[in-house]
C-alpha positions in Angstrom: 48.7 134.9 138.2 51.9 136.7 137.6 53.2 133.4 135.6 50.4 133.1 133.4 51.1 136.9 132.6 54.9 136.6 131.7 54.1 133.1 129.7 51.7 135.1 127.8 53.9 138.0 127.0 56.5 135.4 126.3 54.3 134.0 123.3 52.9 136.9 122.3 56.5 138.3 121.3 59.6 137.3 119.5 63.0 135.7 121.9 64.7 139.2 121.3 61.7 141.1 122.1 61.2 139.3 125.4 64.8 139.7 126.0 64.9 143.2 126.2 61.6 143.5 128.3 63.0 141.6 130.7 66.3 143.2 130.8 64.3 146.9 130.9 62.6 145.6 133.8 65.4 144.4 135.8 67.4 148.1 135.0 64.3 149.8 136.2 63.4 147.5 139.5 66.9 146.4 140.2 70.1 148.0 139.0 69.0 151.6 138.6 67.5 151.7 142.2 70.9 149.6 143.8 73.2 152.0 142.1 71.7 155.4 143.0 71.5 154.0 146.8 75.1 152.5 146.9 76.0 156.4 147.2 75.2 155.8 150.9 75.1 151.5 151.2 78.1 150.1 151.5 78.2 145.8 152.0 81.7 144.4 151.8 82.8 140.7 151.6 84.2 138.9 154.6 87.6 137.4 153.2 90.0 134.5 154.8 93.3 134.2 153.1 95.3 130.9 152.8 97.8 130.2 154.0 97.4 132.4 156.7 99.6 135.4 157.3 101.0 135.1 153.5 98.5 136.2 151.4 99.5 139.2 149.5 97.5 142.0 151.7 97.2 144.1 148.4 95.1 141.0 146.8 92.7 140.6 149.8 92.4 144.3 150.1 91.3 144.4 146.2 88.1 142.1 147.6 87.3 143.8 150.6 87.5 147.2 149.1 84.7 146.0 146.1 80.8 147.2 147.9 79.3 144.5 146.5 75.8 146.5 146.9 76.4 149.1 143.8 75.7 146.9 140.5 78.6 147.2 137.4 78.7 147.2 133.2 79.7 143.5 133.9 76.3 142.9 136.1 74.4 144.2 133.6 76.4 142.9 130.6 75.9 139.4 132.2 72.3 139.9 133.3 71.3 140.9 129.5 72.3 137.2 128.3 70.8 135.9 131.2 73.5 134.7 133.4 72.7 135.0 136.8 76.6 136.1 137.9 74.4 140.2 138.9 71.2 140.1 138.5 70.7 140.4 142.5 70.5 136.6 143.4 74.1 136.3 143.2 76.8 139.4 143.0 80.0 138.0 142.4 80.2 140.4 138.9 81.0 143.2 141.4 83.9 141.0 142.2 84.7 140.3 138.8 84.6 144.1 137.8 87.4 144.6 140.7 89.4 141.4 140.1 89.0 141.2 136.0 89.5 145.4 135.6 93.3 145.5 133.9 92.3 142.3 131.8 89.5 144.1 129.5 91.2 144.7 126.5 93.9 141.9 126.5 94.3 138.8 124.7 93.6 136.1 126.8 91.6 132.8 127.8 89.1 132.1 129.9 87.4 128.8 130.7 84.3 128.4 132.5 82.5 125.1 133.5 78.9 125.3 133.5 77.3 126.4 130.8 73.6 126.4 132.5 71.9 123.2 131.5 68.3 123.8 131.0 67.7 119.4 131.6 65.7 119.1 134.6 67.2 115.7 135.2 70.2 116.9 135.8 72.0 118.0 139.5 73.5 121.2 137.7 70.5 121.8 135.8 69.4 125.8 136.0 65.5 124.7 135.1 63.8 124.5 132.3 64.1 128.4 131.6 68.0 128.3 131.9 69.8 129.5 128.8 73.0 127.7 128.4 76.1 129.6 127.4 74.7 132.7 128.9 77.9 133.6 130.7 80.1 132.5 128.0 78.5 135.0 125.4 78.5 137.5 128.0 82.5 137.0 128.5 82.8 137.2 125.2 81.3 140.8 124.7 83.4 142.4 128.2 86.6 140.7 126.8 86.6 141.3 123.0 90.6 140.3 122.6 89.8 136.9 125.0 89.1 133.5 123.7 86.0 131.9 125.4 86.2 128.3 126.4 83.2 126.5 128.2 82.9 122.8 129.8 79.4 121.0 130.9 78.2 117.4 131.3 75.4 118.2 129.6 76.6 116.7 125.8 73.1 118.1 124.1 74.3 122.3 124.8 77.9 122.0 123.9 78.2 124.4 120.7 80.8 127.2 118.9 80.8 130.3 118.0 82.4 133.4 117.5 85.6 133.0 119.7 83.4 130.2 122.1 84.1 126.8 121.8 83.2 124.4 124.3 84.0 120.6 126.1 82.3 117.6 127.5 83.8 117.2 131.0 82.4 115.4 134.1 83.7 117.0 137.3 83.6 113.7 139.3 85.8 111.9 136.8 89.4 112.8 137.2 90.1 111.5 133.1 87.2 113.7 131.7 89.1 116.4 133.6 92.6 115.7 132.6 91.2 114.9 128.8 90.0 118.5 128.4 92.9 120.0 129.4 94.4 118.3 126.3 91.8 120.1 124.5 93.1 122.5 121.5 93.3 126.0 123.2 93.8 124.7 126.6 97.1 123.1 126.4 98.9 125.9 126.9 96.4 126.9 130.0 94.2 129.5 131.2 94.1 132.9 132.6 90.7 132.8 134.0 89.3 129.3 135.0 85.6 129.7 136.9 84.3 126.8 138.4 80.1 127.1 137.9 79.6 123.6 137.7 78.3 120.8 140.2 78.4 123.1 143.4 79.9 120.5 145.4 83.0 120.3 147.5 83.5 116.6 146.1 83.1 118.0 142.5 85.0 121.4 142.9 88.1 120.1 145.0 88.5 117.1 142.7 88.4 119.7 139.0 90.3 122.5 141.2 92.8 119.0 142.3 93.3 118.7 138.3 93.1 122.5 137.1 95.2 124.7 139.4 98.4 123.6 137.4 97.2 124.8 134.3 96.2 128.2 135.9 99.1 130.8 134.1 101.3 132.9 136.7 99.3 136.0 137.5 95.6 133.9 136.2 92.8 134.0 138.6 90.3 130.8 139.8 87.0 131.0 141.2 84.6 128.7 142.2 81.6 129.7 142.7 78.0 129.0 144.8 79.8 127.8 147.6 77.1 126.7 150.5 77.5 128.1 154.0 77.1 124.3 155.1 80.6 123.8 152.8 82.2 126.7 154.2 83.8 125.0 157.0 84.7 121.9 154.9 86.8 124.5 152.4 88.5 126.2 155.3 90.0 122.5 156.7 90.9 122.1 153.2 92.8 125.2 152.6 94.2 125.2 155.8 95.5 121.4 156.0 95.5 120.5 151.7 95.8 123.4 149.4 98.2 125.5 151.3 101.0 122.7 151.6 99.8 121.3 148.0 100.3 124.3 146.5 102.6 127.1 147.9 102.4 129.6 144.6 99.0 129.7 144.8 97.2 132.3 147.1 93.6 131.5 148.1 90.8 134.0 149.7 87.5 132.4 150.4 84.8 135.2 150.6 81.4 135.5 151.9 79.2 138.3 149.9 76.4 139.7 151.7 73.1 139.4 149.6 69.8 140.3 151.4 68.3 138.2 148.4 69.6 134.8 149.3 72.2 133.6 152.3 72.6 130.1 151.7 75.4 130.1 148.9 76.4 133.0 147.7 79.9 132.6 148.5 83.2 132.1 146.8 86.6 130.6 146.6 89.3 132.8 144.6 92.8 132.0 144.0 95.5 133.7 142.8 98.7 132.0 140.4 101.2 133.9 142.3 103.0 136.5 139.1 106.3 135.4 138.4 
């Protein structure tokens, strides 16, 4: 019943139209009620640093300080182009809002792979409602000195626009991932690089394998959607890989508390050490 009602409304009005009803009813239901109550709830991430005992304490603090209950601009900057980064099934932009904060007005560049095919045949595929390029465009408003660079396997949603361009790459194929890195605007690396791709630790270990080098001194990487059944797998791989791989690197792995979903709303951040 409620479906046939919103597909209704949904023909019955333009794209824009629909856009805004569904953002006014998301303010109204969602981010309006979360931020008057996150006066008195508080939900903080769990963190693990790697390697242990030398994570910068002032870069794990800056995660477990962030209640990731109380909704941000960036939630509802993101939610408004449809990205699913805040709009209550996942809240890593309350991260973001924390981690990102000193990088609003400078020039910089961000890559994100995903752009949130809409192919059902495809393992990354959001559904048929998905609006590829979502988080991309909603980048691109937050960071208005940034240049916006996106990656998917998808070939059909790759496009450009204002300060966006975007890449074929296939995260199980080590030459898609080294050929995009030769890219123009990503020779030089990135200062942001979020991985919201395959969701798999075979797919995000092998493009983190490739990516970390070209991850600027002081940059930030995320991947996110990591499963709780992966969580274990990560921490063996910090612990035993990543640590010895890469010793200027720092790397938290957080799990965010989310009442709406507990089965991968987790993360994996690492920090370029600042030279």
């Amino acid at each position: 019943m409620v479906t046939n009602i919103r597909e209704s409304i949904k023909r019955s009005v333009s794209p824009q139209s629909y856009q805004k009803l569904r953002h006014l009813k998301w303010r109204t239901s969602f981010y309006m009620p979360h931020l008057l109550a996150s006066v008195f709830v508080r939900r903080s991430p769990k963190v693990d640093g790697f390697p242990k005992g030398s994570v910068s304490e002032s870069f794990l603090r800056q995660i477990r300080d962030v209640n990731v209950f109380a909704p941000t601009k960036m939630c509802n900057v993101m939610t408004w182009h449809g990205s699913d980064k805040g709009r209550g099934w996942h809240n890593y932009t309350t991260i973001y809002s924390s981690l990102f904060a000193s990088r609003f007005n400078e020039p910089f560049v961000i890559l994100e792979v995903g752009l949130g095919t809409n192919n059902p045949n495809l393992i990354s595929t959001m559904g048929v409602a998905g609006r590829p390029g979502a988080s991309l465009r909603g980048w691109r408003e937050l960071f208005p000195n940034a240049l916006v660079y996106g990656a998917d396997i998808d070939r059909d949603i790759l496009f450009e626009e204002d300060r966006i361009k975007t890449f074929f790459v296939d995260q199980l194929d080590s030459a898609a991932i080294v050929a995009l890195w030769s890219q123009p605007g990503l020779t030089a690396g990135a200062d942001i690089i979020i991985d919201d791709g395959l969701h798999r630790f075979d797919g995000n270990s092998l493009f983190c394998d490739h990516s970390l080098e070209h991850l600027r001194p002081g940059g930030l990487y995320v991947i996110e959607d990591i499963s709780n059944t992966e969580l274990d797998e990560w921490r063996k791989h910090l612990d035993t890989v990543y640590s010895k791989r890469f010793p200027d690197y720092e790397f938290a792995l957080v799990e965010l508390p989310n009442p709406l979903q507990d089965c991968d709303n987790n993360l994996l951040i690492v920090r370029h050490r600042p030279r």
